[in-house]
C-alpha positions as CSV (number, residue, x, y, z in Angstrom):
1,X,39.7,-74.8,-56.0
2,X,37.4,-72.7,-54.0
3,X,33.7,-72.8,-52.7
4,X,31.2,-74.4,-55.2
5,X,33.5,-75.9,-57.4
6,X,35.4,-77.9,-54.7
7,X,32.0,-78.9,-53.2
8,X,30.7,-80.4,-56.6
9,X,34.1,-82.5,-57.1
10,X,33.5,-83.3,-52.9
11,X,29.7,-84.8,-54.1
12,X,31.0,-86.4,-57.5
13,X,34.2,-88.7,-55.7
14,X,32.2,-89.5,-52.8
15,X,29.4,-90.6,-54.4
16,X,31.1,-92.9,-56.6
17,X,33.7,-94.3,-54.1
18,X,30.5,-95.0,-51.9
19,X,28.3,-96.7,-54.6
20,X,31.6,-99.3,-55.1
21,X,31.4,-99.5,-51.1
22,X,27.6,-99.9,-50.7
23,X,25.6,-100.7,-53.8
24,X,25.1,-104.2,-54.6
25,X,25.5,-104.4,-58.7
26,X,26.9,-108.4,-59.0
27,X,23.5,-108.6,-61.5
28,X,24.6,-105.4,-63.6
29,X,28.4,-106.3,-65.4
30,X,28.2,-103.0,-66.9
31,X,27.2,-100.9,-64.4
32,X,29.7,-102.9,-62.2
33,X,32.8,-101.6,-64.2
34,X,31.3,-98.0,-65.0
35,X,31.1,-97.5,-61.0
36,X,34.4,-99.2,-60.3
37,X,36.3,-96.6,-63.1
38,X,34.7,-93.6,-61.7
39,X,35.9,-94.9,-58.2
40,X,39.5,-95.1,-59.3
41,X,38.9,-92.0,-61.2
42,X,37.6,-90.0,-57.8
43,X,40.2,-91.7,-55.6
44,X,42.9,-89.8,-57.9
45,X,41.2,-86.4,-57.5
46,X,41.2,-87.2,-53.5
47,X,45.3,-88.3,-54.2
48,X,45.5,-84.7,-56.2
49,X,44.1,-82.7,-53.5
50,X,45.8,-84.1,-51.0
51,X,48.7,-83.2,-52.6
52,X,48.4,-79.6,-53.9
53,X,46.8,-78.8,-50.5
54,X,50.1,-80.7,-48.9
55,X,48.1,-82.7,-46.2
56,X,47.1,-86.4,-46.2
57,X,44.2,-86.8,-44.0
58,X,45.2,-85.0,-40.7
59,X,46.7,-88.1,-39.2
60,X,43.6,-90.4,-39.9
61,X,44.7,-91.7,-43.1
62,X,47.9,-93.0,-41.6
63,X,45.4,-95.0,-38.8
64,X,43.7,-96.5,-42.1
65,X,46.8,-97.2,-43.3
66,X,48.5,-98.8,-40.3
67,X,45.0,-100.6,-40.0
68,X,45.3,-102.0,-43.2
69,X,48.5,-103.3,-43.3
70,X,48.1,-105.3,-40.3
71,X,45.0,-106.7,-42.0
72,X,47.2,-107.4,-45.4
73,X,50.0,-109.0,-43.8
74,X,48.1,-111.3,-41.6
75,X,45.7,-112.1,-44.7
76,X,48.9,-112.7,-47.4
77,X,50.4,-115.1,-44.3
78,X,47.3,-117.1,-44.0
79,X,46.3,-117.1,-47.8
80,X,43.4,-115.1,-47.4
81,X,41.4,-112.4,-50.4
82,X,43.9,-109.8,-50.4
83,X,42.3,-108.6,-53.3
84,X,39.2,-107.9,-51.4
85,X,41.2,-106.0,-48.8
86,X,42.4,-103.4,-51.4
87,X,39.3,-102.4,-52.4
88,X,38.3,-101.7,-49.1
89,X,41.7,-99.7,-48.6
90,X,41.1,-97.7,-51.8
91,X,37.9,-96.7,-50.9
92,X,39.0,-95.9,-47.0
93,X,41.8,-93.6,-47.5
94,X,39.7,-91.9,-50.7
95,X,36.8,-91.0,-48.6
96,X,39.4,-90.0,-45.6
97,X,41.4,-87.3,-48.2
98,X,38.2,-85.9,-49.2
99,X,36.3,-85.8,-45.7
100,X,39.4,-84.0,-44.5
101,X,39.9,-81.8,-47.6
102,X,36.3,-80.7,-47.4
103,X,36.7,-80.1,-42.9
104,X,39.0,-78.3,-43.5
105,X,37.9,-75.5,-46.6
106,X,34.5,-75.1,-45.0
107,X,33.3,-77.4,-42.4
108,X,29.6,-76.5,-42.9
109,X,30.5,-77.2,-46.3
110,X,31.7,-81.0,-45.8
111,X,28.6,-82.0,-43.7
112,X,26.2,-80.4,-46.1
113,X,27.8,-82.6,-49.4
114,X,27.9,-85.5,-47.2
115,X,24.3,-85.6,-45.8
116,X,23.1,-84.7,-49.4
117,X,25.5,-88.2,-50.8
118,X,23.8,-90.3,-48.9
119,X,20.7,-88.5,-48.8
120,X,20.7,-89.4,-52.6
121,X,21.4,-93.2,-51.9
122,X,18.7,-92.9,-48.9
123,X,16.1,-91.6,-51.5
124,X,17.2,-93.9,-54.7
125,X,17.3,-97.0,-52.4
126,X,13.6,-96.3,-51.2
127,X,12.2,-96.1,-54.3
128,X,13.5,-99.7,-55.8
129,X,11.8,-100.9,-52.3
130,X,8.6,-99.7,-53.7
131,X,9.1,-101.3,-56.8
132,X,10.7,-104.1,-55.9
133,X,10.4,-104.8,-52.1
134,X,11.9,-108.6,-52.3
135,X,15.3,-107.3,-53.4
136,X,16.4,-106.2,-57.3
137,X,18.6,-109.1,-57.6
138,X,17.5,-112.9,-56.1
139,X,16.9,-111.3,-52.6
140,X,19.6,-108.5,-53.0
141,X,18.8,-105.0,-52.2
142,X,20.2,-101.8,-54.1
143,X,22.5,-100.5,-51.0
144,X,22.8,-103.9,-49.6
145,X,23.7,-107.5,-49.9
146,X,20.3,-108.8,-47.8
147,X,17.9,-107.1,-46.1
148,X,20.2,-106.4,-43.0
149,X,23.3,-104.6,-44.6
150,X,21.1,-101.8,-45.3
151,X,20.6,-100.6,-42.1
152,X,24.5,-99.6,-42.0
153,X,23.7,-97.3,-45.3
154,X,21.1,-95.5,-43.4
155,X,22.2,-95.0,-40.0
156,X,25.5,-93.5,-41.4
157,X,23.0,-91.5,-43.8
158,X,20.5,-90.5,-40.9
159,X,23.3,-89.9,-38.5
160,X,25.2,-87.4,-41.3
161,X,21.9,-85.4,-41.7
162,X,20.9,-85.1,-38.1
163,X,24.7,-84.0,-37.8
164,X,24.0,-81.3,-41.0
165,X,20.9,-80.4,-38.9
166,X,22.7,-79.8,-36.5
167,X,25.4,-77.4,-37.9
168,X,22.3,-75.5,-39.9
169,X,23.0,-77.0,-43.2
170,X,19.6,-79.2,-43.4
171,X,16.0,-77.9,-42.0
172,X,14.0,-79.9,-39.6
173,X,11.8,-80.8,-42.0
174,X,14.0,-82.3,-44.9
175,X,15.9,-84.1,-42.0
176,X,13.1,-85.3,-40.3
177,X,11.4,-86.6,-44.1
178,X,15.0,-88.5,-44.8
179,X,15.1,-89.8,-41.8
180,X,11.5,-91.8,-41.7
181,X,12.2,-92.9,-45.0
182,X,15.6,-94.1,-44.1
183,X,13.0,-95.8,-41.4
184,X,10.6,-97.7,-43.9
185,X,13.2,-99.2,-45.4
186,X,13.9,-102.0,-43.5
187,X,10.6,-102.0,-42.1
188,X,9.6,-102.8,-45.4
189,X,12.3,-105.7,-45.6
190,X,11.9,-106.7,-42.4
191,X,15.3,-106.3,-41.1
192,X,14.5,-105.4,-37.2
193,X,18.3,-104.8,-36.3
194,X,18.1,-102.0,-38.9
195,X,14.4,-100.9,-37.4
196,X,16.0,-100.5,-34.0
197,X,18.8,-99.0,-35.0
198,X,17.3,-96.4,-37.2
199,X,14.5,-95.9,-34.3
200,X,17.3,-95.0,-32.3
201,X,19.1,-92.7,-34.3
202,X,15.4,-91.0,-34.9
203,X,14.9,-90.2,-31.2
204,X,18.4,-88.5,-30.9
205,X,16.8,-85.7,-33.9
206,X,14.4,-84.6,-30.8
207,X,17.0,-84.3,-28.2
208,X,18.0,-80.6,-28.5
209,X,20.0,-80.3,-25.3
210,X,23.7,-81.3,-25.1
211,X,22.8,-83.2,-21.6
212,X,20.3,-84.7,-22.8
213,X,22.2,-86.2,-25.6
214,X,25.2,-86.9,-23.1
215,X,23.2,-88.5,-20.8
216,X,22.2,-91.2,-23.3
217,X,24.9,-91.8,-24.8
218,X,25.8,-92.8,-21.3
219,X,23.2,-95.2,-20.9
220,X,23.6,-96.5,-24.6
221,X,27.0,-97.3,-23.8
222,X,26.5,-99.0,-20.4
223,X,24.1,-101.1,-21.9
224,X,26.2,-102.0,-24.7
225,X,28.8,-103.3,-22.4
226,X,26.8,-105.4,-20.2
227,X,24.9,-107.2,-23.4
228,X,28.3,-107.6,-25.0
229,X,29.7,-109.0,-22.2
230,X,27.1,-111.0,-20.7
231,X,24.8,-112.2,-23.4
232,X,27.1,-112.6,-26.6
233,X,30.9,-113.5,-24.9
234,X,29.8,-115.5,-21.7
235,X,25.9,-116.6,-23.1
236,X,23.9,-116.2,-19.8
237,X,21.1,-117.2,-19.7
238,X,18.9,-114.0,-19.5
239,X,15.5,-115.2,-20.1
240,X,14.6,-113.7,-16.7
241,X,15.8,-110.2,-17.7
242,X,13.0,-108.6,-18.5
243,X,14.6,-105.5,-20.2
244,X,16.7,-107.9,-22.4
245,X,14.1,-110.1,-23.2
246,X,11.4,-107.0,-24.6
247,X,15.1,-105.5,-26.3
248,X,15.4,-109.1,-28.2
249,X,11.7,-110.8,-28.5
250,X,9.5,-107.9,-28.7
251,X,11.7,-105.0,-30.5
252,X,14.2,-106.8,-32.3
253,X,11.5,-109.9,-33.1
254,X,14.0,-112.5,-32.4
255,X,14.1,-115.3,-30.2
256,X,16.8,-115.9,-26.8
257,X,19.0,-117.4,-29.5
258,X,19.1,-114.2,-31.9
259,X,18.3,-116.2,-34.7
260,X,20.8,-119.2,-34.5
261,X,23.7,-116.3,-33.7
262,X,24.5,-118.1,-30.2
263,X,25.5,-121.2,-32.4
264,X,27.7,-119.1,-34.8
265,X,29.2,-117.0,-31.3
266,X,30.3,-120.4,-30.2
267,X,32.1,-121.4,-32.9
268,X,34.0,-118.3,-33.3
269,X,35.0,-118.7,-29.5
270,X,36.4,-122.0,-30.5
271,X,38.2,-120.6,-33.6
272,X,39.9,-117.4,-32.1
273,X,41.2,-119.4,-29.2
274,X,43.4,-121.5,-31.2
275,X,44.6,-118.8,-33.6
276,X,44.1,-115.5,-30.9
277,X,47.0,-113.3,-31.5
278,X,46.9,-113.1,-35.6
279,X,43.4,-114.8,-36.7
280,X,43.0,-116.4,-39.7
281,X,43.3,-113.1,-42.1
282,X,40.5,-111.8,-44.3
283,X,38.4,-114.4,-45.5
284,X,35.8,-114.6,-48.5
285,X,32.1,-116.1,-48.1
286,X,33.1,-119.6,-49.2
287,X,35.4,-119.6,-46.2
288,X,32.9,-118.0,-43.6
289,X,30.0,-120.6,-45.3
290,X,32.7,-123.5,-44.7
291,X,33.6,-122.9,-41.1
292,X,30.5,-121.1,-39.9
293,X,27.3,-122.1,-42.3
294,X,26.8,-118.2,-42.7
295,X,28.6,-115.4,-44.5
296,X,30.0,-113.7,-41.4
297,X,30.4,-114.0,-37.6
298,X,27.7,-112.0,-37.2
299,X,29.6,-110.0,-34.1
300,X,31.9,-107.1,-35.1
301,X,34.1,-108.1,-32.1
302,X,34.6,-111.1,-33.0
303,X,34.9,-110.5,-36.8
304,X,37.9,-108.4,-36.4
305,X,39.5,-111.3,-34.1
306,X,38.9,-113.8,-37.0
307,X,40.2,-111.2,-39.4
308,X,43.5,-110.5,-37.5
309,X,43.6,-111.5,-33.9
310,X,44.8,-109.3,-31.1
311,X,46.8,-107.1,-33.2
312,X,44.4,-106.2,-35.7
313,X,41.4,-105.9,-33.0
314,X,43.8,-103.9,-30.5
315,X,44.9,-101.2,-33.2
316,X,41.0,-101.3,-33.6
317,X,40.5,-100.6,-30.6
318,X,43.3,-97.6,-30.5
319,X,41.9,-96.0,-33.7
320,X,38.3,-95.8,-31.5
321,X,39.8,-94.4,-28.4
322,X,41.9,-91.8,-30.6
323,X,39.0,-90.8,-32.5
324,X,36.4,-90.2,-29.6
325,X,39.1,-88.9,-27.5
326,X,39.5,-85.8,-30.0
327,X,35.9,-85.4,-30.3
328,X,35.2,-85.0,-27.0
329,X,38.2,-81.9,-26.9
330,X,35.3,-79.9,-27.2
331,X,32.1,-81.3,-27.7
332,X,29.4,-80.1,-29.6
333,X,25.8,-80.9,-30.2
334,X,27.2,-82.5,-34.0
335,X,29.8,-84.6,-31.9
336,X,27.4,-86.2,-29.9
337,X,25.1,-86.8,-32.8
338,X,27.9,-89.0,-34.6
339,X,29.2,-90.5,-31.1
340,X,25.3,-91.5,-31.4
341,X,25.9,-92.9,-34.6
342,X,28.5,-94.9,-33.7
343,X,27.1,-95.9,-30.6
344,X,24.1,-97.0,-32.8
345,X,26.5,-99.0,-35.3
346,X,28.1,-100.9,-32.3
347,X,25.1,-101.7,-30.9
348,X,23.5,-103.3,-34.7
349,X,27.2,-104.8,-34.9
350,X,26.5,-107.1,-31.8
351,X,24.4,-109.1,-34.3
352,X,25.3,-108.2,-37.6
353,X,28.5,-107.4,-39.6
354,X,28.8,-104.4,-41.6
355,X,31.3,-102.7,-44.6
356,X,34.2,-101.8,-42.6
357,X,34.5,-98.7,-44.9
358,X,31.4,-97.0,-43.7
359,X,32.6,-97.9,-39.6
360,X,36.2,-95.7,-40.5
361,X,33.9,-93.3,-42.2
362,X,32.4,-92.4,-39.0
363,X,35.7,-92.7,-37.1
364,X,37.1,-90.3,-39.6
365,X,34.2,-88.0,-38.7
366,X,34.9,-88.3,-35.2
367,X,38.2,-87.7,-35.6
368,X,37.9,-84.5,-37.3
369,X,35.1,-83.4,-35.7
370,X,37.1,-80.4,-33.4
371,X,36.7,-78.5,-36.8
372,X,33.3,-79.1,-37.0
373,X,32.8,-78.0,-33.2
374,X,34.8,-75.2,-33.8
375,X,32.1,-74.1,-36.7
376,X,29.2,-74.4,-34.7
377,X,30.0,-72.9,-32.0
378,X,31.5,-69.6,-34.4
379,X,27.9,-70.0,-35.8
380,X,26.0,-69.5,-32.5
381,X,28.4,-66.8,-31.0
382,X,27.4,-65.0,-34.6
383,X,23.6,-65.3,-33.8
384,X,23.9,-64.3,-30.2
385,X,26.1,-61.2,-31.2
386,X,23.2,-60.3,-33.7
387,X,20.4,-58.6,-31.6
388,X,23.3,-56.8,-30.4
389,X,24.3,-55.3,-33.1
390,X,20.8,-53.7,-34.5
């Protein structure tokens, strides 16, 4: 399966397995199952080509894997929804088969059918905000639960094209169209985690420069560390910060206690410390409501120690440093443009908690992204050789 062909299959299976990750359909029964058969449909074609091809994921899929099983075993030993967990498996190693499938035919290829996938969710999801900018279903949006689990959606989205940009698959025009309409979004549903993070991910389309984009990233990430550490683990008191406190009130419009998320920090302290090498497994709403009055931790960090602890936060943690240690092998101006991305999802993450599919689907990026550096850099040598030749 060559060229076109494997490029429409590509589109088809990771379109569906993403509309079972992303779209919210609880309202729409029928629609519900129809997405849910085509998933298990295009998770079969991702099984087949892995198999003729002979290759399962490049070593990533066995990270999801390993990642996974920790997860299940914790979450079967403290009763947990395993059932929930095995969705989010499916839909992990489907989307790692393909995205490694599709690297590795044509690189230029795989970031082109994945901009364009989410491009499509980007565009569809915009237009049900103009019709219906209160949510579809009782204040639930089309790529989201509420009006913050959008934001994931579109950075990944933004962060794809800018990376398609990048490699000269996508124009600065159609990029820079899908990615201030990936803005409006939650500006229209007033989710200012998703603003900022979006805003963020905007700015990095007008860095052209590899040092320019290396040089923020620094900063990003030093920043990140400091308000992790300081404002969300040990709650200082940072009303005199002046930086912090424009970052929070001003940007973010919320107040010193992020919206009752110091509260919810607090009890998850408590809650890790007397279960902190396995957690408590994977949990439903019901549980997170019972425990925490909201659906989540609202801190990815402290999520994945609820989820599994130690363990499952450590082999996290391993899975990150393995990912951005290939990337940076030889980095490229598309690498830093998806370290970005995931610099940007961390950095939302602090105060939100996102599908844990779409944080391995940029890890998986990362992680294969020496093929993609490879490409560009073929790409540029070709257009410097050019004048040469006439």
């Amino acid at each position: 399966m060559k060229g076109k062909v494997l490029s429409y299959v590509i589109w088809f299976c990771l379109f569906f397995i993403l509309a079972n990750t992303i779209l919210y359909l609880e309202e729409v029964l029928l629609i519900r199952m129809l997405v849910s058969m085509l998933r298990f449909f295009s998770v079969l074609i991702a099984f087949g080509l892995a198999i003729r091809n002979k290759n399962f994921g490049g070593g990533f899929t066995w990270w999801v894997c390993g990642f996974f099983l920790i997860m299940g075993i914790i979450t079967l030993a403290k009763h947990g929804a395993l059932n929930m967990i095995m969705s989010y498996f499916i839909n992990s190693v489907g989307i790692s088969l393909l995205l490694y499938n599709a690297i590795k035919e044509s690189p230029k290829m795989a970031i082109g059918v994945m901009a364009s996938v989410f491009s499509a969710y980007i565009y569809i999801n915009f237009l049900t905000l103009l019709i219906a900018p209160d949510g579809l279903f009782n204040g639930s949006y089309l790529i989201g639960r509420n009006y913050n689990q959008i934001g994931m959606t579109l950075v990944c989205g933004m962060v794809t094209n800018v990376a398609a940009y990048n490699m000269g698959r996508k124009s600065f025009t159609s990029t820079l169209i899908l990615c201030l309409v990936a803005l409006s979004s939650p500006i229209i549903t007033g989710s200012m985690t998703s603003v900022v993070g979006c805003l963020i991910t905007l700015l990095f389309l007008f860095f052209k420069k590899q040092q320019q984009k290396k040089k923020l990233l620094i900063a990003f990430v030093i920043f990140y560390a400091i308000f992790q550490g300081f404002v969300v683990f040990m709650q200082s008191d940072v009303s005199s910060i002046r930086l912090i406190t424009y970052i929070v009130e001003e940007l973010m419009g919320k107040d010193l206690s992020f919206t009752d998320r110091a509260r919810v920090w607090l009890i998850a302290y408590d809650m890790i410390q007397d279960s902190p090498i396995i957690g408590y497994g994977f949990q439903n709403n019901d549980w997170f409501e019972f425990y925490f009055e909201v659906k989540s931790a609202h801190n990815v960090i402290f999520q994945m120690l609820i989820y599994g602890g130690i363990a499952l936060f450590g082999f996290l943690v391993l899975m990150l440093i393995r990912s951005v240690h290939k990337s940076l092998k030889k980095p490229s101006l598309p690498v830093y443009t998806l370290l970005l991305g995931l610099c940007t999802t961390f950095f939302m993450m602090m105060m939100e908690n996102y599908n844990m599919v779409l944080i391995l689907y940029l890890l998986c990026l990362l992680y294969n992204s020496p093929a993609l550096s490879k490409a560009y850099y073929a790409k540029h040598t070709e257009q410097e050789k050019q004048p040469l030749q006439s």
